[in-house]
C-alpha positions as CSV (number, residue, x, y, z in Angstrom):
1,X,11.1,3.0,-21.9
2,X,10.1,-0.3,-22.9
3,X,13.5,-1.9,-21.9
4,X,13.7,0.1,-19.0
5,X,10.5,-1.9,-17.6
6,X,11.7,-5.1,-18.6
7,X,14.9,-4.6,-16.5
8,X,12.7,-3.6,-13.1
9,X,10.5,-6.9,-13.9
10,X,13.9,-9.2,-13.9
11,X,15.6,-7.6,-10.9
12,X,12.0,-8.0,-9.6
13,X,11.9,-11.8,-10.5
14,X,15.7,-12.4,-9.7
15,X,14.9,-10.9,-6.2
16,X,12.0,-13.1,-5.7
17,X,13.7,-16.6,-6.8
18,X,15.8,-15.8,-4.5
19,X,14.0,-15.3,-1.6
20,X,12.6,-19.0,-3.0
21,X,15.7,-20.4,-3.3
22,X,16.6,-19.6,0.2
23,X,13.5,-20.6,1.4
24,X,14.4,-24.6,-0.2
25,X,17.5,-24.8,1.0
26,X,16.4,-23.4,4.9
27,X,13.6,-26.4,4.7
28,X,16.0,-29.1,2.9
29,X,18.7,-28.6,5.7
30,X,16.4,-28.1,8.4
31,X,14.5,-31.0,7.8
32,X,18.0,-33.3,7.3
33,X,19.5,-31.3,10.8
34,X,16.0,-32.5,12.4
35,X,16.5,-36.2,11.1
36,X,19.9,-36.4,12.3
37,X,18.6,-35.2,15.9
38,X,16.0,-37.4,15.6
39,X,17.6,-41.0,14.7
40,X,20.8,-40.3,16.4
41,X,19.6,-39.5,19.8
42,X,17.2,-42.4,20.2
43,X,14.3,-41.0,18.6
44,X,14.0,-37.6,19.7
45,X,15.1,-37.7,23.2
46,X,17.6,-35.4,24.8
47,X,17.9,-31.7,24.4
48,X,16.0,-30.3,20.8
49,X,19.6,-28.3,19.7
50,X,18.0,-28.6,15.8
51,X,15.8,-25.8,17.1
52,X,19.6,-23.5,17.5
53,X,19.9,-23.3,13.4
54,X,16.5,-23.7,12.8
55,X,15.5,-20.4,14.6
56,X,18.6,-18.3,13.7
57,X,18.7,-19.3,9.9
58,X,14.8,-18.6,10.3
59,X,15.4,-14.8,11.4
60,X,17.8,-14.3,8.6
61,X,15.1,-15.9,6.3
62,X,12.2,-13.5,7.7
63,X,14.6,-10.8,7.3
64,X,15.2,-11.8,3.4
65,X,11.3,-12.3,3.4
66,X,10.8,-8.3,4.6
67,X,13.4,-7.4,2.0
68,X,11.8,-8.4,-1.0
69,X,8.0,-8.8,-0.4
70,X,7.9,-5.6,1.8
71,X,10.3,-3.1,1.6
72,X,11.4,-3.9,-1.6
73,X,7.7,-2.4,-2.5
74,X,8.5,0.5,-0.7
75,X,11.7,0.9,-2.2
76,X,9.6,0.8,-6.0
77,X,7.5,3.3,-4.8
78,X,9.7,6.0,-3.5
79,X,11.5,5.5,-6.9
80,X,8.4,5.8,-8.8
81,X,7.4,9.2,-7.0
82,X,10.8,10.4,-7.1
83,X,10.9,9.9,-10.8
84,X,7.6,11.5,-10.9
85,X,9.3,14.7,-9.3
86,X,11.8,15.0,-11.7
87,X,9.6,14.5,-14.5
88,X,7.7,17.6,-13.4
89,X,10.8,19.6,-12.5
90,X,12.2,19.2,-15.7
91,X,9.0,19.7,-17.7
C-alpha cells in the first residue's frame, strides 16, 4: 500500500515539473522571439508576427495546464471511486 502511494505522488510530481518545465522554456523563447522582433525591426515597428508562436505555443501550454492541474484531478478521483467499487464488490 505504502509503495503504491509513493508511485501516485511521483507520477503526480513528474507530471507537474513538467507542466513547469514547459512553462520555462514557452517564456525563455518567447521572450528571445520578442527581442529579436524588437531590435531587428527598428524597435518594435512593423507587423507584431512574435504574437503567431506566442499565442499558438500558448494554447498548447493552457492545454498542458488543464491536463495536469484539472483533469488530472478528475482523472484521481474517478480512480479513487472506482477502486472504492471494487473494494466493496470483492468484500
Amino acid at each position: 500500500m505504502e509503495r503504491d502511494i509513493h508511485r501516485r505522488a511521483e507520477e503526480r510530481v513528474e507530471r507537474r515539473m513538467g507542466f513547469f518545465t514547459h512553462l520555462a522554456s514557452y517564456l525563455v523563447v518567447n521572450a528571445g522571439i520578442f527581442l529579436a522582433w524588437y531590435f531587428v525591426l527598428d524597435h518594435g515597428k512593423g507587423f507584431p508576427w512574435f504574437v503567431i508562436p506566442l499565442g499558438g505555443w500558448g494554447v498548447g501550454l493552457i492545454v498542458h495546464f488543464l491536463s495536469v492541474f484539472v483533469f488530472g484531478r478528475f482523472r484521481e478521483r474517478m480512480i479513487d471511486r472506482e477502486v472504492q467499487r471494487i473494494r466493496r464488490k470483492t468484500e
